[in-house]
C-alpha positions as CSV (number, residue, x, y, z in Angstrom):
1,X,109.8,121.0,76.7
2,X,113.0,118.9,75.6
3,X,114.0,118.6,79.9
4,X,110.7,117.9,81.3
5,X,110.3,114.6,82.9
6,X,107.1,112.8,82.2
7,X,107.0,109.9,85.3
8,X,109.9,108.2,83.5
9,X,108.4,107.5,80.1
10,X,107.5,109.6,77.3
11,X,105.3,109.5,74.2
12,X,101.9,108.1,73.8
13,X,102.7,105.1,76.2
14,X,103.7,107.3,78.9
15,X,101.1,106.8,82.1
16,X,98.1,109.1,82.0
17,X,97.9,108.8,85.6
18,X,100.2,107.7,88.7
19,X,99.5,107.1,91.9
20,X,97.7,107.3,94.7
21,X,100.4,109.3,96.7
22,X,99.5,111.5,99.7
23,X,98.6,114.9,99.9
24,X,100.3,116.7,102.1
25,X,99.3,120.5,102.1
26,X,96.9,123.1,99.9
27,X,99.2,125.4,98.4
28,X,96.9,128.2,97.3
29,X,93.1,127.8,96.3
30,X,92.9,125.5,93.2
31,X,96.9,123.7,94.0
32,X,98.2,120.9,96.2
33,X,101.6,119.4,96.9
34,X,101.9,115.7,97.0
35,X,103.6,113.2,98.4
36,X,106.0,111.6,96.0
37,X,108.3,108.5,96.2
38,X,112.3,109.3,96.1
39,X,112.0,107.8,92.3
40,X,110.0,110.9,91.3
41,X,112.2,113.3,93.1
42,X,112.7,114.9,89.4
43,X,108.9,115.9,89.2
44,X,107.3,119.1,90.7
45,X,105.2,118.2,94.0
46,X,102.9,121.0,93.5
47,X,100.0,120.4,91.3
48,X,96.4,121.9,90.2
49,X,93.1,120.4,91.0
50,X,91.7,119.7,87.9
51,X,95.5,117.3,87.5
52,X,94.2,115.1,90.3
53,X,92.1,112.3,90.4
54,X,90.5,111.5,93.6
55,X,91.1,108.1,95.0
56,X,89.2,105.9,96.8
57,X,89.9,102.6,98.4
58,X,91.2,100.7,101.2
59,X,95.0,101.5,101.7
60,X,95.3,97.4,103.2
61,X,94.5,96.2,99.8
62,X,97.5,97.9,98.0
63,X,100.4,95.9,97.2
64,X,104.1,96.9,96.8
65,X,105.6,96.7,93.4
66,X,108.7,94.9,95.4
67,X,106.3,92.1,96.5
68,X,105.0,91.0,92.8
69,X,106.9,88.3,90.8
70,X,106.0,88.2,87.5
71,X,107.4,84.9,85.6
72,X,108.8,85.9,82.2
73,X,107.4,83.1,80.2
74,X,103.9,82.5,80.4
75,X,103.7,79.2,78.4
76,X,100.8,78.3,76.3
77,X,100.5,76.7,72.9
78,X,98.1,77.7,70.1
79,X,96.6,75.7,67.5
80,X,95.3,76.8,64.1
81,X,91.9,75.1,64.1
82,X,90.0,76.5,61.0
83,X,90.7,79.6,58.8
84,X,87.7,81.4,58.5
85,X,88.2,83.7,55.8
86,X,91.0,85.0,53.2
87,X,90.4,88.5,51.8
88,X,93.1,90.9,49.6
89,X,92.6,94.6,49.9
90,X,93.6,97.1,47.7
91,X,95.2,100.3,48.8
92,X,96.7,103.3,46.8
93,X,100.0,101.5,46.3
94,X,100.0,98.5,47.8
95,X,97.7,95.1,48.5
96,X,97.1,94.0,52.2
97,X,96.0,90.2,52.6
98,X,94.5,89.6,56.0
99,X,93.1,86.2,57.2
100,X,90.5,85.3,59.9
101,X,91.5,82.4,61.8
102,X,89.7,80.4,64.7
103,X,92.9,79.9,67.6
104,X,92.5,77.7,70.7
105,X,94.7,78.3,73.5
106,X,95.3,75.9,75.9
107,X,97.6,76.4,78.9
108,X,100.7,74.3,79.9
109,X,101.4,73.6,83.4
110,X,105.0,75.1,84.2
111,X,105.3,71.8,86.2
112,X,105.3,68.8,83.5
């Protein structure tokens, strides 16, 4: 399975499910081709039932990807209030020290 393309990602991040797209024909009894962006020209249209998940909503609420602006810092600043507790653990081979901390997050205006 080294050529297979998995929706552009692979591995255990990779989406479990993508979409909604547009069926456009049954294809058998149990398999139905869909609709599929340019981008995904690489996949195989055709798919079985039990691969689809049915999808229900109003196609007016669904915003394009192109429209979104995400900012790439999203500035906050933390501050350590209290440490809570301080425990060591001892594994086969090797000590783990983990700390529970109380954080406060506040968030800064972009603006100022």
């Amino acid at each position: 399975m080294k050529e297979v393309m998995r929706f552009g990602k692979k591995g255990k991040l990779s989406p479990r499910y993508v979409g909604p797209y547009k069926i456009l024909k049954r294809v058998g009894k149990v398999a139905y081709q869909i609709e599929f962006p340019i981008e995904l020209a690489a996949v195989h249209p055709i798919f079985h039932i039990s691969l689809l998940k049915k999808c229900v909503g109003d196609p007016t609420s669904i915003l394009p990807l192109e429209s979104m602006v995400v900012k790439d810092s999203l500035p906050y600043v933390e501050v350590l209030v209290e440490i809570l507790d301080h425990q060591v653990r001892t594994l086969r081979n090797k000590e783990v020290a983990s700390v529970k901390v109380f954080w406060r997050s506040q968030f800064v205006d972009g603006a100022t």
